[in-house]
C-alpha positions as a printed Julia matrix, in Angstrom:
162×3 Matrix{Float64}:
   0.0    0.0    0.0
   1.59   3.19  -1.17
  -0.84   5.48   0.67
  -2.48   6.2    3.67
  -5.0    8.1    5.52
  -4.98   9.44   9.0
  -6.64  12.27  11.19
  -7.74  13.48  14.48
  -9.77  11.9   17.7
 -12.74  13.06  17.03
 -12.67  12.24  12.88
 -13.82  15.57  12.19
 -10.39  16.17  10.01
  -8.87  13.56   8.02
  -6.02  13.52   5.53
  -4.43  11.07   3.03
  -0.68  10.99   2.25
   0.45   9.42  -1.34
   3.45   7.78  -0.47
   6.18   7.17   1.67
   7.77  10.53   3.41
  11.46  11.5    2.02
  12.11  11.37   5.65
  11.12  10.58   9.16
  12.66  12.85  11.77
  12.39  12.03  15.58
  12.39  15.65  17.25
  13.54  15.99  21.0
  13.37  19.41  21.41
  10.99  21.28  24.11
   8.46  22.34  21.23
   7.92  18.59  20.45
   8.15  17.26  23.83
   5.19  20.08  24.93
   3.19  19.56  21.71
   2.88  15.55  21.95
   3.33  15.23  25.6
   5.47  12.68  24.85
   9.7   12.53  24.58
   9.83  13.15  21.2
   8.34  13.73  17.96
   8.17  10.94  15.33
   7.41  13.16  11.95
   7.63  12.12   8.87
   8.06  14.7    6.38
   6.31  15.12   2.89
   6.26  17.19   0.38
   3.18  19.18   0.42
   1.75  17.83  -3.49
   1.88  14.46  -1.61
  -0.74  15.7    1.21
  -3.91  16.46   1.48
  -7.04  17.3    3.56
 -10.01  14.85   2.48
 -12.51  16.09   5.25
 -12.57  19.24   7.38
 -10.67  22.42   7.56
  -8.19  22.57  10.32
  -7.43  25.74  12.69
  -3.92  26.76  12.61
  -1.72  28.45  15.75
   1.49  29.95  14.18
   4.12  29.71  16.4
   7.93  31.47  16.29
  10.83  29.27  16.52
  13.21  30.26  19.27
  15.57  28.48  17.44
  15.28  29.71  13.96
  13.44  32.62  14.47
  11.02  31.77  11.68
   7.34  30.96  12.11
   5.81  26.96  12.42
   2.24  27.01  11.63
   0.08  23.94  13.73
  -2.73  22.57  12.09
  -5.07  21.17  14.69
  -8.37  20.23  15.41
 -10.54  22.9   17.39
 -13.53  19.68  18.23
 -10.63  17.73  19.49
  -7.8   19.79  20.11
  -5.23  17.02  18.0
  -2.26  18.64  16.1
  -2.34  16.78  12.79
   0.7   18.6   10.85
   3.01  21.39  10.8
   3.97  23.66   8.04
   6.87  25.87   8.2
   8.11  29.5    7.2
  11.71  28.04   6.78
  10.93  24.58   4.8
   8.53  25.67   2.49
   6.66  23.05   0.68
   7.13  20.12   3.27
   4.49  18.98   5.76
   5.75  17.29   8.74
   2.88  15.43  10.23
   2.29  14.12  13.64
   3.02  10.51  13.13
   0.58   9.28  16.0
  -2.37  10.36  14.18
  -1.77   7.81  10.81
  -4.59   5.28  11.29
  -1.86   2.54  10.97
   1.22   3.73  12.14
   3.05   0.32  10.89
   2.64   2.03   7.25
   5.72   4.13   7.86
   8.91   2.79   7.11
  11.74   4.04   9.26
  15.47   3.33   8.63
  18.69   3.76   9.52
  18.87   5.89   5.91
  15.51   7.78   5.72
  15.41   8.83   9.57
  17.55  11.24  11.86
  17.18  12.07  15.3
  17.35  16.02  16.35
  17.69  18.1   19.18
  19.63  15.49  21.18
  21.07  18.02  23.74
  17.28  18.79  25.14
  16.29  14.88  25.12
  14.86  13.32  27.75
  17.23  11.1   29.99
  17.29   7.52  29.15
  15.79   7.84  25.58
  17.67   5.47  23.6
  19.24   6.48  20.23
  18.93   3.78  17.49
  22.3    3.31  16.24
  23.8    3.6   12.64
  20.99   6.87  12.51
  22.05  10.14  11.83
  21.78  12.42  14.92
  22.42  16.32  15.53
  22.66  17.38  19.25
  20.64  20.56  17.46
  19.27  20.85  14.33
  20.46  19.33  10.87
  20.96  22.51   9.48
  22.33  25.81  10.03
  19.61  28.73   9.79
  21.25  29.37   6.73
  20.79  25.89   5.42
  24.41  24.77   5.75
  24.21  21.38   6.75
  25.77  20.09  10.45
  27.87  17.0   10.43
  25.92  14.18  11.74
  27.18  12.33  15.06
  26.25   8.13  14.49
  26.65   5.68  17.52
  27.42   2.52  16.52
  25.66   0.96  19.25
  22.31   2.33  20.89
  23.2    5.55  22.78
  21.27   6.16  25.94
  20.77  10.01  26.68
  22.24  11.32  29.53
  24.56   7.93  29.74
  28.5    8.55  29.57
């Protein structure tokens, strides 16, 4: 199956994605950790012709990076309250959804070569880091869009473990 569909609690807003995301990127920074409550953010990343709404209209909350500076625009539910995707000032064209709400989250395919892990330095002890995965202790990239050298364990890493 090439696509899928997912969407909020409630199933006011649904959305279908055409194909596997060019990435996955597992997010451990404060924004994420607030937003899904959780220790990271698993969000895979399309490009926006791949994505669309197929019922509803969501609201959105734009939000200003404190890392970047540049805006992130939430698109949410306002039945439900559940943030389905994020669109972004900086990566124009790419959706980045909230990989919890895909009705089966065993579609997504997530390896070593399609995933990275960001924001280690504000992860929560004892996460584990896959190894052989790229992994930034900040972001990927540079506000300019220089790229940062990745850091790969070659065993799992566990945060906040010497």
């Amino acid at each position: 199956m090439t696509s899928a569909q997912g969407g909020c609690l409630c199933g006011s807003l649904r959305y279908e994605v055409q194909k596997q995301p060019a990435r996955t990127t597992m997010c451990h920074c404060k924004f994420c950790q607030r937003a899904t409550g959780g220790a990271y953010l698993v969000e895979p990343v399309f490009e926006s012709a791949d994505f669309k709404i197929i019922q509803g209209k969501p609201k959105i909350y734009t939000h200003v990076s404190e890392g970047s500076g540049k805006e992130v625009y939430i698109h949410f539910c306002d039945t439900c309250g559940t943030k389905l995707y994020l669109t972004f000032e900086r990566f124009a064209g790419a959706v980045g959804l909230y990989g919890g709400t895909l009705d089966d989250p065993n579609w997504l395919i997530v390896t070593p070569e399609n995933s990275k892990h960001i924001f280690l330095s504000e992860a929560k002890i004892g996460t584990v880091i896959p190894p052989h995965v790229a992994s930034f202790y900040q972001h990927a990239t540079e506000n300019d869009g220089t790229p940062i050298a990745p850091t790969i364990f070659d065993k799992p890493h566990i945060i906040g473990s010497h």
